[in-house]
C-alpha positions as CSV (number, residue, x, y, z in Angstrom):
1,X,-43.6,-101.1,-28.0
2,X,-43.0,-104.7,-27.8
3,X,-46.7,-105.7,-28.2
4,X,-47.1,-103.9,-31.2
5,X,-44.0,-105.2,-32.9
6,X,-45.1,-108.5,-32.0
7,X,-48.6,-108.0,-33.7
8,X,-47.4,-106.2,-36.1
9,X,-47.4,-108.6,-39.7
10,X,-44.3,-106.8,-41.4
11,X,-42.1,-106.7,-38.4
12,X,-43.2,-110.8,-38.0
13,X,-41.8,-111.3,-42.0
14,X,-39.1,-109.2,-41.6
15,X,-38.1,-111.0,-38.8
16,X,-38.5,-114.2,-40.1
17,X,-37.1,-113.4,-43.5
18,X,-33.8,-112.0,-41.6
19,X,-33.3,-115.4,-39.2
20,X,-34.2,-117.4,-42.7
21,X,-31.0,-115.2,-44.7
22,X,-28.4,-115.2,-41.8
23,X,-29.4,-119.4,-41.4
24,X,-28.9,-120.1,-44.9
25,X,-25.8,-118.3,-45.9
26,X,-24.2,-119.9,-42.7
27,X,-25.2,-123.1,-43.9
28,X,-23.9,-122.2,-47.1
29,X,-20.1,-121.0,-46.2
30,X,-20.3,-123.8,-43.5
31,X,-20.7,-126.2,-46.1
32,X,-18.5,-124.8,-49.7
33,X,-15.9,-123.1,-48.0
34,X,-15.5,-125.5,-45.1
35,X,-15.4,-122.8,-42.3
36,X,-16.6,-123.3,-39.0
37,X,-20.3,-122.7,-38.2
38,X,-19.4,-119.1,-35.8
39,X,-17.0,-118.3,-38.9
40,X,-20.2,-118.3,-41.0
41,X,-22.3,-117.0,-38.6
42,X,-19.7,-114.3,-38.0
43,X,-19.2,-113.6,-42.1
44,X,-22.9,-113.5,-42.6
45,X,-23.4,-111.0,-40.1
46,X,-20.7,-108.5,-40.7
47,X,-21.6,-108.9,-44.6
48,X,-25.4,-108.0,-43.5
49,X,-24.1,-104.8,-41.6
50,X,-21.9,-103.7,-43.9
51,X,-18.9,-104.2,-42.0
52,X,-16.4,-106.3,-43.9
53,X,-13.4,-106.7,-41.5
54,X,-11.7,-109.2,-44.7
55,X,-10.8,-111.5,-42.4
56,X,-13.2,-114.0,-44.0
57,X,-13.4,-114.2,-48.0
58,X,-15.2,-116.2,-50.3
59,X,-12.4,-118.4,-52.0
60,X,-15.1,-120.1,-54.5
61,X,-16.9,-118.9,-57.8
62,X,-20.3,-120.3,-56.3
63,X,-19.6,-119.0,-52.8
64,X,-18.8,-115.3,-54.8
65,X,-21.7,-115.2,-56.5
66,X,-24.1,-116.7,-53.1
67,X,-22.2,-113.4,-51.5
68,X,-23.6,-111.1,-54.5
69,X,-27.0,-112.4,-54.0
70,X,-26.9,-112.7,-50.2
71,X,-25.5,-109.2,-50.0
72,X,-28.3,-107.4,-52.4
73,X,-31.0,-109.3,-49.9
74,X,-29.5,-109.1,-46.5
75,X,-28.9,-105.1,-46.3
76,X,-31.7,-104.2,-47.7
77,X,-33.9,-107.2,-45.2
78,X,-31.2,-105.3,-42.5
79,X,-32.3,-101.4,-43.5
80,X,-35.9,-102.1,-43.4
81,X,-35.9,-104.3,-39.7
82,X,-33.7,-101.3,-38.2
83,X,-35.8,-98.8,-40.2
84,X,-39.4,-100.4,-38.4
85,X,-37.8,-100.5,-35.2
86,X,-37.0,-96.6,-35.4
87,X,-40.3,-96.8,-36.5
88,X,-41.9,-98.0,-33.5
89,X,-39.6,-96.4,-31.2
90,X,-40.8,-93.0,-32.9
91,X,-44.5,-94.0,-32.5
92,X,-44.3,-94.8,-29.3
93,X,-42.4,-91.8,-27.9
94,X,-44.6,-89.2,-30.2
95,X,-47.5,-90.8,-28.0
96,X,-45.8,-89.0,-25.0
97,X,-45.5,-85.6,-25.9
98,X,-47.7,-82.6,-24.9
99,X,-48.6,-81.6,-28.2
100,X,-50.1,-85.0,-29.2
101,X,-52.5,-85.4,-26.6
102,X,-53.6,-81.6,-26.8
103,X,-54.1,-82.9,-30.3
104,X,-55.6,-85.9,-29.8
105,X,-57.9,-84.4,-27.6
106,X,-59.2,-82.5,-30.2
107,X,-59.9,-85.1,-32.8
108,X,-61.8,-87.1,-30.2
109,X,-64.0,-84.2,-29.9
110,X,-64.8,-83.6,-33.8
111,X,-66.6,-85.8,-35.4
């Protein structure tokens, strides 16, 4: 499973893009609303999952609408990384199963 992800170009950019959206927003709230950098990290994480404890909120207009933005591109970048794990994980336990390599072994056969 792990060598295919790793080969794998939309899992690379998904990846990426991920690291590059939790990096920036934790710059961002690091830098306009003065929190800590694991406060940021922490906010940008829980607002990529969905969570929203409230502990944390965006005090300023720029930081509200950063959150709008970051929010529309994070959970959807967050859906599709979890979706192409499942993904994988499905592809590589369908490999297993008696009925695909009864079947496989027939569509070697044909030509």
């Amino acid at each position: 499973m792990i060598i295919g992800i790793k080969k794998d170009p939309e899992f690379r950019f998904l990846s990426f893009f991920l690291v590059l959206l939790l990096t920036s927003a934790t710059v961002f709230y690091t830098r306009f609303e003065q929190w800590a950098v694991i406060d940021s990290l922490y906010f940008s994480v829980m607002t990529m999952a969905t969570v929203g404890y409230g502990d944390f909120v965006p005090t300023h207009n720029i930081s509200k609408l950063f959150t709008i933005i970051y929010t529309f591109l994070s959970i959807g970048t967050f859906v599709t990384f979890t979706a192409k794990i499942v993904q994988f994980t499905l592809q590589k336990d369908h490999k297993k199963t008696p009925l695909h390599k009864l079947t496989s072994k027939f569509k070697n056969k044909n030509p």
